[in-house]
N, C-alpha and C positions, 0 to 999 in steps of 0.2 A: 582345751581341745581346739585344734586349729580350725578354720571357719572350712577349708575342704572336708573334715572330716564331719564336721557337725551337720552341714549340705546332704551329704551323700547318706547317712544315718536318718537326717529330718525325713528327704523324699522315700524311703522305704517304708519307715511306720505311716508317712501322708496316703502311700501306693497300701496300704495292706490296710487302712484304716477306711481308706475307697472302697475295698471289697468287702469290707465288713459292715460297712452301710447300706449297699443296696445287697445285700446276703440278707441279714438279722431285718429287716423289710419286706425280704420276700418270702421269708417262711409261713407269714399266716394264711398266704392265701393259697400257696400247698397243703398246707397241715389241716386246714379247715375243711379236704373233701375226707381227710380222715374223721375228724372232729365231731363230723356230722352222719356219718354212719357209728359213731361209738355214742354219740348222744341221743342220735333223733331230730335234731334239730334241722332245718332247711337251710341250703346253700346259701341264701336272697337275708337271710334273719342272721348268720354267723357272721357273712362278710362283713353287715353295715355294724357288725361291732367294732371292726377297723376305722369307722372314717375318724375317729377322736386322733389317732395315731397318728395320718395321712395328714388331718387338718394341722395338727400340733409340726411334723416334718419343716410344712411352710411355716407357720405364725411364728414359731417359735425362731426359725432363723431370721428373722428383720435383726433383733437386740444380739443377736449372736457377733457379728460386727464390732459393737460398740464396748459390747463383754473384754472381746480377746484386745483389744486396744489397754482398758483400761486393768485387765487380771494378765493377759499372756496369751497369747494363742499358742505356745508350748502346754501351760496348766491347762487350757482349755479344752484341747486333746486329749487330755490326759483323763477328764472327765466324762467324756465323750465313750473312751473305753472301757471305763469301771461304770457310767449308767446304762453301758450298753448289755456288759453284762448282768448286770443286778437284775435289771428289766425282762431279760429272757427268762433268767430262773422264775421272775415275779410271774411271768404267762404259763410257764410250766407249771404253777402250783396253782392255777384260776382253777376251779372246780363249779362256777355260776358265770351265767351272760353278763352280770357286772364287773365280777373280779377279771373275766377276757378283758371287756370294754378300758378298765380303770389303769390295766397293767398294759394295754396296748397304747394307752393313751402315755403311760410315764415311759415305753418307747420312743413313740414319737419326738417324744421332748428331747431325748438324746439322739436320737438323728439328727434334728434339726442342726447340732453345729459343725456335723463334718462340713459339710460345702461351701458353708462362709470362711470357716478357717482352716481347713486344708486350703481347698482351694488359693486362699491369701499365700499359706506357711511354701506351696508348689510354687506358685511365680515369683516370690521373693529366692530361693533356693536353687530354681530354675535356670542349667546351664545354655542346652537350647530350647527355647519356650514351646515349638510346636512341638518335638520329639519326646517330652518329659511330660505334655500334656495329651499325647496320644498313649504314650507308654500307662500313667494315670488312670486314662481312660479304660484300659485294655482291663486293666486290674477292677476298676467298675465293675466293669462290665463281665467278669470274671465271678464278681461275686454274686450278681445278677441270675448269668448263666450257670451257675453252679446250684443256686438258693433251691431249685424246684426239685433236679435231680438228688440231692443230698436229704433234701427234706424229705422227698417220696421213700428214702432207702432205711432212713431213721426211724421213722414212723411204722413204716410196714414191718422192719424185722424188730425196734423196739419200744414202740410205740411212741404218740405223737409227742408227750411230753421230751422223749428223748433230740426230737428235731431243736426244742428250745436250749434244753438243757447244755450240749455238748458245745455249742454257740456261746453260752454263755462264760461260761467256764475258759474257753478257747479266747472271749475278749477280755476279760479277768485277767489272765496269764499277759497277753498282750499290752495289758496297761501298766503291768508293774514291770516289764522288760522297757518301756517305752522314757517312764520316769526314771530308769537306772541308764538309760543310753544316753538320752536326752538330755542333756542340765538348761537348758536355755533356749529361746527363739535364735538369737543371731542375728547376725547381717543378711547371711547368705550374697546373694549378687546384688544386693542394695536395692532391692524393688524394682530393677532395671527389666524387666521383664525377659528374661533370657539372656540380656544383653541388646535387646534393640530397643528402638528407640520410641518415642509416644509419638499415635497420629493423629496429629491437627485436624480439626472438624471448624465450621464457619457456623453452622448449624446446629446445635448439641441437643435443644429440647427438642427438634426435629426427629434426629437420630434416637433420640432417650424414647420417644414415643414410638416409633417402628418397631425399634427393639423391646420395647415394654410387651407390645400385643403379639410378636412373635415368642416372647417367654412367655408367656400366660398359653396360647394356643400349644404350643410344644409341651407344657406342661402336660394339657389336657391329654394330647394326644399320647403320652409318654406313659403318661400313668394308667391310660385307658387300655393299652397294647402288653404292660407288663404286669397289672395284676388280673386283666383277667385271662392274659395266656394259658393257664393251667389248665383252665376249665373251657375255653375255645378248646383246644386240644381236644379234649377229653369227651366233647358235645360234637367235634364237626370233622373229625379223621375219623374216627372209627368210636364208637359205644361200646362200652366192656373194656375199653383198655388198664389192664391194672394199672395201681398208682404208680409205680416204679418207672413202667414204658413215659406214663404221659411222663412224668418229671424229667425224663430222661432228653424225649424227643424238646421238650422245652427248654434245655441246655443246649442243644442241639441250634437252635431257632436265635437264642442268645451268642453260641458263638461267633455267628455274621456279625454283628455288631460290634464285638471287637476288635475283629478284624477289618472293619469300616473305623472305630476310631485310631487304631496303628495308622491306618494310609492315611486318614486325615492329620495325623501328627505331623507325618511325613510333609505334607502338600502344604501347610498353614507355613511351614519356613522358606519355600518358595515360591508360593504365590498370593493373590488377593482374595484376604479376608471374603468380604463381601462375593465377590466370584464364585469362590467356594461354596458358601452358605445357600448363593441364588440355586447351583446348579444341584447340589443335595438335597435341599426343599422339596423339588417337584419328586421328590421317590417317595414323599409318605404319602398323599391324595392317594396317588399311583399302586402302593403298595396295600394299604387301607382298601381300596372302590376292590382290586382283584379279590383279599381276602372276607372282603364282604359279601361278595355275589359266587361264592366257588364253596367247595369241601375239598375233603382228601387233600393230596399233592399243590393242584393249583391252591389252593388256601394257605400251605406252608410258604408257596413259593412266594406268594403276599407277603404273608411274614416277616420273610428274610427281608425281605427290599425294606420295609415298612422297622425291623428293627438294625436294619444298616444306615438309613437315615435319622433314625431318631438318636443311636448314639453317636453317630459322626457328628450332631448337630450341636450336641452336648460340648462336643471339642473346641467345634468354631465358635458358640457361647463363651465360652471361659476365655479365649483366645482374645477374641473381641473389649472384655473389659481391661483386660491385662494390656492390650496394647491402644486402648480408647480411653483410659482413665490414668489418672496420676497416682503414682505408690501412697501418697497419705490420704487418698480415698479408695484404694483399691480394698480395704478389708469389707467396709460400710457398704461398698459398690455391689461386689458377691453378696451381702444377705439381701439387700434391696432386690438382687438378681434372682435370688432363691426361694426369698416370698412372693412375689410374683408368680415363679413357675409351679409351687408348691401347693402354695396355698388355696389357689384357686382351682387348682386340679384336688386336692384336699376332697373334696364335694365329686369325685368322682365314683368313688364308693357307693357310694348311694345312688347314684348317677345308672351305673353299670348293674346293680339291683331290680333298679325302677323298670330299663330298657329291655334288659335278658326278660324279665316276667312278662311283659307286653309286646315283644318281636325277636327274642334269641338274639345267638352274639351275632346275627347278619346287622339285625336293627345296630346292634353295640358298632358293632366297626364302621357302619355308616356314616352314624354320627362322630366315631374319630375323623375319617375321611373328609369328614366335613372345617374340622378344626385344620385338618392340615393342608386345605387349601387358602386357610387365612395366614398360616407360617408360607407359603408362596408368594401370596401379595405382599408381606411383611420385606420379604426378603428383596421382593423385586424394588420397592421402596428405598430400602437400605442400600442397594447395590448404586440406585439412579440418585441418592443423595452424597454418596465420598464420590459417586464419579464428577459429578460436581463442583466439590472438592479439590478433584488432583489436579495440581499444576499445569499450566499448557508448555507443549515439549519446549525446550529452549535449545539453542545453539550451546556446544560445549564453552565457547569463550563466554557466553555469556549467560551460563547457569549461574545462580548464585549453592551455597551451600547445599552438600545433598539432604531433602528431606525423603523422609520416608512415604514412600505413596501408599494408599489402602492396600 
């Protein structure tokens, strides 16, 4: 197989294996207001059987890196798609708060290597890096947007079991197409990052730190905004709404965000990094403090802003290491990047439990609000340390070589 064709093949099962990570992610915390009218059990006592899942998402991708280095990040995809499904069917068949708990938690474990090694298999393959990483994104975020409305429509006409089940089956098939397409990783574009070039830093644990506490806050805020959408929804537009509308209207809320990471695709190829990041920043505070002090409409309208920033921000992350780090650290670089944002947001679960029982999701989006004014100052940091960075103008006779500026 010629290395065009193996490229073009890799990035579609990378793109369809995006959507199937934050999909098969987002179904328990739709399926769970079903769950809980067929069991009995309390909203606050269902969710925090997810946080094993959520924790496992992060912890589990640090060694994910060093996996696909030494097994393949081809096989390791591949594994990714057949734990994924196994794992649904495993929650489909939980019948006790442990067997949820224990079968959420062997999900988790199979999330955790899409992001380290997709992510790697897209910039290696990646024709141009910001257009393939927006495109990428769209498909995320696709499966994000889709997870609540598909899962409400499953559930209600055949029951919750069915939300897991069809999911699972659907990555099962996906994984034995992916190994028959697939024979190998590749070259792809040589780790060249789309074809541009690596940007020079003078400062790098400067930079690693900036970026370290803006993943960890985005984290929080990311994971604080998409698992408890459902039931925001369902508590602060309107009471009584069947399950179908809220999962509906929460696809709705998700497709802003896709359409924020397309135009960040777009912008990442012509212009600066850091630029970018500073000026998308300030819309989750922004987006977060509206839907925290509002209901109805202006609540949504929160939303949108709040997840048009959090996935555009998703884009300039990946962006960032791909053209900040060197191809034989770029696999290790994403999981380091992914435990961070994962992990520690992991403890949100419970986090969002504690806050709803003791101030409702006003209290909850607050405290988002509050973490995404630390991804602000992160950002402003990061913009004021590559500007630092960039060369001072020179006269054309006496530029030397073009480098590439942030």
């Amino acid at each position: 197989m010629d290395a065009e064709t193996l490229s073009r093949r890799t990035l579609r099962f990378v793109n369809v294996a995006h959507a199937l990570d934050h999909f098969v992610l987002l179904i328990y915390p739709t399926a769970v207001i079903a769950i809980a009218a067929q069991t009995g059990l309390g909203y606050g006592e269902l969710i925090t059987l997810a946080t094993g899942a959520f924790v496992a998402f992060g912890l589990c991708a640090l060694p994910m890196g060093w996996l696909a280095d030494r097994f393949g990040r081809r096989n390791l995809l591949a594994v990714f798609f057949f734990g994924y499904g196994l794992s649904c069917l495993g929650v489909a068949s939980a019948r006790t708060p442990t067997a949820f708990m224990l079968w959420l938690c062997v999900l988790g474990l199979a999330s955790a290597i899409y992001h380290p090694v997709g992510s790697t298999m897209l910039v290696s393959h990646a024709r141009r890096l910001g257009r393939d990483l927006g495109v990428n994104g769209v498909w995320g975020n696709a499966g994000a947007a889709t997870a609540s409305g598909v899962t409400a429509l499953l559930a209600t006409g055949f029951g919750w079991q069915a939300a897991f089940i069809v999911p699972g089956l659907f990555c099962l098939a996906c994984g034995a197409a992916f190994l028959a397409m697939v024979p190998g990783d590749g070259a792809g574009a040589q780790g060249k990052a789309g074809g541009k070039p690596l940007i020079a830093v003078t400062r790098p644990v400067a930079l690693l730190v900036v970026f370290a506490f803006a993943i960890v806050a985005g984290g929080m805020t990311f994971n604080i905004a998409t698992i408890a959408l459902p039931k925001v929804i369902d508590e602060r537009v309107g009471d009584g709404l069947p399950l179908a509308l809220i999962g509906s209207v929460a696809t709705l809320v998700f497709v802003f965000g896709a359409l924020t990471q397309l135009l960040m695709g777009r912008l990442i190829d012509r212009y600066s990094l850091p630029t970018l990041f500073l000026g998308l920043s300030v819309l989750q505070p922004l987006g977060l403090g509206i839907a925290a002090s509002s209901t109805g409409l202006p609540m949504l309208v929160g939303l949108v802003l709040t997840m048009a920033a959090l996935y555009g921000q998703v884009v300039i992350n990946d962006a960032m290491v791909a053209r900040y780090v060197p191809p034989s650290y770029r696999a290790r670089a994403y999981s380091v990047r992914y435990f961070l944002g994962f992990t520690v947001s992991g403890f949100v679960v419970p986090l969002i439990a504690f806050l709803h029982e003791r101030g409702g999701f006003g209290t909850v989006l607050a405290v988002a609000a509050a973490f995404g004014t630390v991804i602000v100052a992160a950002a402003l940091g990061f913009f004021w340390l590559t500007r630092r960075d960039a060369p001072p103008a020179l006269a054309v006779a006496e530029a030397p070589a073009p480098v590439a500026a942030p």
